[in-house]
N, C-alpha and C positions, 0 to 999 in steps of 0.2 A: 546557595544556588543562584539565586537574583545576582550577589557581585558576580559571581562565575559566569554567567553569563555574557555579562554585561564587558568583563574582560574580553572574552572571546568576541562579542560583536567585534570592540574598539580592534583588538589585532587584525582579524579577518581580514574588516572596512580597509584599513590600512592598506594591506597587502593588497587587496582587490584593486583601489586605486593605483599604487605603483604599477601594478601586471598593466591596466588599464590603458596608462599614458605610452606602453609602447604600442597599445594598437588603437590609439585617441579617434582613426576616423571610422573606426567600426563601436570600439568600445562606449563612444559617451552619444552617438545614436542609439545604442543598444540600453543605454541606461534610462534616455529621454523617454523612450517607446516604452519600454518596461517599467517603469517608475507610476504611472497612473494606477495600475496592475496591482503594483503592491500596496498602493494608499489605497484601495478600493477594499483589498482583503484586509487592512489596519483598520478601515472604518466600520468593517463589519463587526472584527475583533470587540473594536471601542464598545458595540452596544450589546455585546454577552454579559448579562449583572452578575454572576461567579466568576471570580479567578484572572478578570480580563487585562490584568496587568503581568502575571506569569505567561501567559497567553500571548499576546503580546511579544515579552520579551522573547519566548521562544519563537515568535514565527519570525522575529527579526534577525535574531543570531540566527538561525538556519537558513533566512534568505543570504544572508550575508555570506554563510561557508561556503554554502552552493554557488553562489558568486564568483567564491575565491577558488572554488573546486572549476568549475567549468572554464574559468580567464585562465586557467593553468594549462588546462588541454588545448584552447583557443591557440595562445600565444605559443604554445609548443606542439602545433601540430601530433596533437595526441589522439586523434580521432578513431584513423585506424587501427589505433591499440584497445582504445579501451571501447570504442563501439562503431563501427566501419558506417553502421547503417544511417549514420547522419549525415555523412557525404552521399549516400546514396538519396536521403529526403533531399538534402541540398539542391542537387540536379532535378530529382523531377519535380518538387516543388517547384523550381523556378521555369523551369519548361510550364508548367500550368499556365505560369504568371503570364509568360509568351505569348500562349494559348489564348489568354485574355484579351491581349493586346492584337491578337490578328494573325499571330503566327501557326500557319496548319501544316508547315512539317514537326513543329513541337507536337501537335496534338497526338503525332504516333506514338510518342515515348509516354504521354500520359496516358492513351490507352494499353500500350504495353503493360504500364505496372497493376492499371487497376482492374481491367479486364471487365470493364464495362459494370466495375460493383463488386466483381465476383471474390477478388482478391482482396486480403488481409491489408491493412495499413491504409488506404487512399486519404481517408480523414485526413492523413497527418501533411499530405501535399496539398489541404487547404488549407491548412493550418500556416505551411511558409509560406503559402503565393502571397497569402493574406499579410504577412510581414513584410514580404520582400516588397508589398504593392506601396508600404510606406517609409518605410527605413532604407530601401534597394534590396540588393543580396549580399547580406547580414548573415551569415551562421551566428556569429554572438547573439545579436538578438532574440534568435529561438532560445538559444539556451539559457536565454535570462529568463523569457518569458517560462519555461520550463520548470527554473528553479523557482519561481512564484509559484506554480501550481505543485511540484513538491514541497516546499514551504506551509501550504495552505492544507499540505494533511495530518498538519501536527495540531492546530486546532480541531478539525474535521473530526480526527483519532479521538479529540480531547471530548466531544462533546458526543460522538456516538458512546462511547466510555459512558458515560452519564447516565444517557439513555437506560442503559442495559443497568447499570452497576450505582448507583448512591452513594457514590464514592468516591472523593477527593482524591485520596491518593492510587486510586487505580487508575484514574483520570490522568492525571498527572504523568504516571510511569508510560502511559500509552504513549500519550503525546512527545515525550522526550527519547523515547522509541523512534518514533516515527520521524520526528525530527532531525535523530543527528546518528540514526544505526548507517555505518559506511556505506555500503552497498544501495541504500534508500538516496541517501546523496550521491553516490556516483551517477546512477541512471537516472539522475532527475535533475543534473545540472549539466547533459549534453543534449543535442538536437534530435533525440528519439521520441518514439511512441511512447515507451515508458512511463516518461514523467506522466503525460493526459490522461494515460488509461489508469494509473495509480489513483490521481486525482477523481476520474471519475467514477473508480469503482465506489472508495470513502463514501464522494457523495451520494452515490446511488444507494447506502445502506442507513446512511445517516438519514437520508429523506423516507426511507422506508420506516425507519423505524419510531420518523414521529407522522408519517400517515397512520402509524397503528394505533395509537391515539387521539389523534385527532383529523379532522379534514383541512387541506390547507392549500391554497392555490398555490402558493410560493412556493411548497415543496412537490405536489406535483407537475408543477413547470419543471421543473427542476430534475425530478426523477426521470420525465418523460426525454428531457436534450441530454443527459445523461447517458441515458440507455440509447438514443440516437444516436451519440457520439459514441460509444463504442462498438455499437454496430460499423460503422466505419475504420476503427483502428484496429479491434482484433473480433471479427464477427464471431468465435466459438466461444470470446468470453460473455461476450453478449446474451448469446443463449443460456447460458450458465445462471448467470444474474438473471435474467427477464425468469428463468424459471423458480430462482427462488426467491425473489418479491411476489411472484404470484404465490409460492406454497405459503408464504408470509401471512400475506394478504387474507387464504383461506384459513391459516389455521388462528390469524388475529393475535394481537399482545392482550387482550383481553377477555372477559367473559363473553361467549357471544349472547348479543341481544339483537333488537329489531335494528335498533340505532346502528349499532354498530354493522351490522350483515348490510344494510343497506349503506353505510358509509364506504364499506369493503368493495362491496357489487360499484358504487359511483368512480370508483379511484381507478378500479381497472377497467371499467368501459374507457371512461376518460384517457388512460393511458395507451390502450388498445387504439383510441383513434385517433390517436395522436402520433402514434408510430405508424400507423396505416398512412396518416397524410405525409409522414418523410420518407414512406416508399420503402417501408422496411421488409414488408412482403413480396413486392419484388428483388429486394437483394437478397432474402433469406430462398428463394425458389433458385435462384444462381448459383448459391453458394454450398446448398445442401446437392444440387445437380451436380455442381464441381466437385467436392468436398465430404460428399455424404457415403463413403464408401470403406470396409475394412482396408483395401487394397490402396488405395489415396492413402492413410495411414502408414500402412506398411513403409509407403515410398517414403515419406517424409521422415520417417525415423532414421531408413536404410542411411536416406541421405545425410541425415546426423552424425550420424554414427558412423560414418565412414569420411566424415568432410576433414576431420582434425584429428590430431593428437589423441586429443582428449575424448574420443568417444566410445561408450561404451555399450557393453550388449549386443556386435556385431550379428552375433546367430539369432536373436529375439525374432520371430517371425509374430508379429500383430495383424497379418491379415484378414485373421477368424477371430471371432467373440472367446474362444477358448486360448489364443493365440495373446490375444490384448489383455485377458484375464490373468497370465501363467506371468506377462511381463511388469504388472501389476507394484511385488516384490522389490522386484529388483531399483525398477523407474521411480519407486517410492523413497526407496535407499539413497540414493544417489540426490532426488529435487531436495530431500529434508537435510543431509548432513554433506553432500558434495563441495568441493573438492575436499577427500581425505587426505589425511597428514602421509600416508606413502602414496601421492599426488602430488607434494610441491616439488613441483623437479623444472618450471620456468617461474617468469619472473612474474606473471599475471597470477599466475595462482598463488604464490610467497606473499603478493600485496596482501591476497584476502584471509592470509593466515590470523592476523589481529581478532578480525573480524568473527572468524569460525570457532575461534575461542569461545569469544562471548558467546554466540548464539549456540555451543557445545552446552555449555555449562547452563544455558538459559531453559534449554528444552524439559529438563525436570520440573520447572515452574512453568512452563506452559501445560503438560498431562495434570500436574496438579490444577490451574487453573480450570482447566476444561472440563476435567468430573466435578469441581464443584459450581463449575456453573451450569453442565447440564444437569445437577441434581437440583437447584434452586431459580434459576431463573432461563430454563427450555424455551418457553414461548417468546421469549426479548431476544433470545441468542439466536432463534433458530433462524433465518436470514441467511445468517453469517455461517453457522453450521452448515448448510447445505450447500452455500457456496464453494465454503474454502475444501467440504468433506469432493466436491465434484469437479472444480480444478484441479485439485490435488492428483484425484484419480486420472485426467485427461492428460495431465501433463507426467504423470510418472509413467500411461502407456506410449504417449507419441516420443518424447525426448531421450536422444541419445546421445549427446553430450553435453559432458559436466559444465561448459561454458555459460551455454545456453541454459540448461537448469537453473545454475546458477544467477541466469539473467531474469528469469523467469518466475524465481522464490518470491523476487522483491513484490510481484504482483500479491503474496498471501502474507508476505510478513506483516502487512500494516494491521491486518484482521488478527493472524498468528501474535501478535503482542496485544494485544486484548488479551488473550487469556496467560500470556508470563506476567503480564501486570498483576492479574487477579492473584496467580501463583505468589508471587512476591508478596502484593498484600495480606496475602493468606500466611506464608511464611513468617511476614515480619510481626503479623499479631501475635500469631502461637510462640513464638522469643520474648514478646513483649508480656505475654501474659504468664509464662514459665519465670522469667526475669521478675516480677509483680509478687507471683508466688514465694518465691525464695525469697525475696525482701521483705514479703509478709513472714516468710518463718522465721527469718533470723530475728525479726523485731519482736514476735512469739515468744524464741528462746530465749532475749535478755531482758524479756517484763521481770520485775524484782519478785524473788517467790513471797507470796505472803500464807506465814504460819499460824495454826490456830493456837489462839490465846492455850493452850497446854503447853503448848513447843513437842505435840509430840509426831504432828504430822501435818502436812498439808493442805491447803482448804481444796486446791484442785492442780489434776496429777500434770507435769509439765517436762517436757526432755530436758535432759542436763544440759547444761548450757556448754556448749565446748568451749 
């Protein structure tokens, strides 16, 4: 694995430099800016005492693909194909930057998008002004700075894995998951939301799960900008997560005691007023005004579902509780195994046929994983259970095309491979210990028989030896 690696780093590196030199005045600002980035997340890497050379190598070869994955769209104007909405950050990020500068007919196009808070995404137009205020207007640059943070969920994967699981090679399979599954690198080596909110789901479960043990400033800083920041880039996943670190929080990774109830009771006062001071209660009163309606649903599906090719469920009516219930099925069908094999009929869907492979084949070690970790370790998983069990549901009622699904999985894959890891590890024992067994029986069957001093029979009874 380590030379495998280590090949793929060297080709990637390679290739990413050649892409590089035809676009040298965006590309090697984009690499100066980004480069602190990655030595910051390599130094962290350096003082994990398990594993932190595998660790390592994978968060380098994955910086490295994504490098080479996103200079590929860069240089070949590949935007509008595989994700339109980064020319769209493009623009109003840098109108922000305007906005900075003293420009207030920019300021209409930046209230246009963000609607004064109300609207999904604004985060990420701080995100480029803040690039562009140093690099200029660099699309590369986001995208590099992107592929660091999907980069940085292959350790993130590696050591929430831990938390939950005792186990090396569970660990391991998560991480190289998370690393180099196609779909996890595509939306994480262009100028979207995606890469951030990926990133900060990771951390916001990872931090959760070692607040359940212990108390620790570093992780509720941590948990709390977190959950701030995706309040800003998608505010329904925000609620999602804020509500199950709190069910976390209540039901503890431990026995409850005093120590602990009170550590619990501190973590979320602290986080509660900590989100209070970034104004989260007024964007959640915005947004639930805007947003908080069966009928706002309905529209946002219709609109799916009717925008492309690809959409499906046109008659689904979500605008009633029984309505969003009945679409349940279908939405479910569609986010977990979309695009189906009588589906590749262009060339964007053909690309992720490799892909649906894998993850066809994967999904019977993930149910395996999942019943044996909700039989043996509930209280460590559940976090992540109530998460991924409540996106799930939200995104199989709103979404009506398979694109968007599609774009939208990568947000539960990184959690969803915690338990095909488990799967697998569970899989690969039970061969190894059937494997174990039969080599113990054949060595059984050619022990030399020994006769009792009569010769007339056996001292103990043994299969014939084939």
């Amino acid at each position: 694995m380590n030379n495998f690696l280590t090949v793929l780093t060297i080709v990637a590196a390679a290739a990413s430099l050649v892409l590089i030199g035809f676009v040298s005045s965006e590309g090697v600002p984009a690499l100066l800016f980004t480069a602190p980035f990655a030595v910051g997340v390599a130094l962290a890497i350096s003082r994990i005492k398990a594993d932190k050379q595998f660790l390592l190598r994978v968060f380098v070869s994955a910086l490295v693909l994504r490098i080479l994955i996103g200079t590929l769209i860069y240089v070949f104007h590949l935007q509008e194909f595989f994700g339109g909405d980064a020319i769209t950050f493009d623009f109003f990020g840098n109108a922000l930057l305007k906005t900075w500068e003293g420009d207030k007919y920019s300021q209409y196009f930046v209230d246009l998008f963000s609607g004064g808070g109300a609207n999904s995404g604004w985060g990420m137009l701080y995100i480029v002004a803040v690039i562009y205020k140093f690099v200029g207007r660099n699309m590369l640059a986001t995208q590099y700075l992107n592929c660091v943070l999907g980069a940085s969920t292959a350790p993130l994967s590696y050591l929430m894995a831990v938390e939950i699981f005792p186990h090396k090679k569970v660990a391991r399979i998560s991480a190289l998951f998370a690393a180099f599954f196609p779909s996890l690198i595509l939306w994480t080596a262009q100028g979207l939301k995606d890469g951030p909110i990926i990133f900060l789901l990771t951390l916001s479960m990872l931090a959760t799960l070692k607040l359940g043990i212990r108390f620790s400033v570093k992780y509720v800083a941590a948990l709390a900008l977190a959950l701030f920041g995706l309040i800003t880039l998608r505010f329904y996943v925000f609620y999602i997560i804020a509500f199950s670190v709190a069910c976390a929080f209540v039901l503890g990774r431990q026995k409850l005691s005093a120590q602990a109830f009170l550590r619990q009771f501190i973590i979320i006062f602290v986080l509660g007023a900590a989100l209070a001071a970034f104004g989260v209660t007024r964007y959640a009163s915005m947004q639930i005004d805007t947003y908080g309606s069966f009928r706002v649903l309905q529209v946002m599906r219709s609109d799916a579902a009717q925008s492309a090719a690809s959409g499906f469920g046109q008659d689904i009516d979500v605008s009633t509780p029984e309505g969003a219930v009945s679409a349940i099925p279908v939405g479910l069908a569609y986010l977990l195994f979309a695009p189906f094999p009588w589906q590749f009929g262009s060339l964007r869907q053909m690309i992720t046929l490799p892909e649906m492979m894998v993850w066809w084949s994967c999904f019977p070690m993930l149910v395996l994983g999942l019943i044996f970790t909700l039989r043996h370790r509930l209280r460590e998983i559940a976090p992540i259970v109530i998460f991924t069990t409540l996106l799930t549901i939200s995104y199989s009622i709103v979404q009506g095309n398979v694109g968007t699904a599609y774009r939208q999985r990568a947000q539960l894959l990184i959690f969803y491979f915690l338990f095909v890891a488990v799967g697998f590890a569970l899989f690969r024992e039970k061969r190894e210990e059937k494997a174990r067994k039969a080599l113990a029986a054949r060595s059984e069957n050619q022990r030399p028989v020994k006769w009792k001093a009569d010769g007339r029979g056996r001292e103990d009874q043994m299969p014939a030896v084939s």
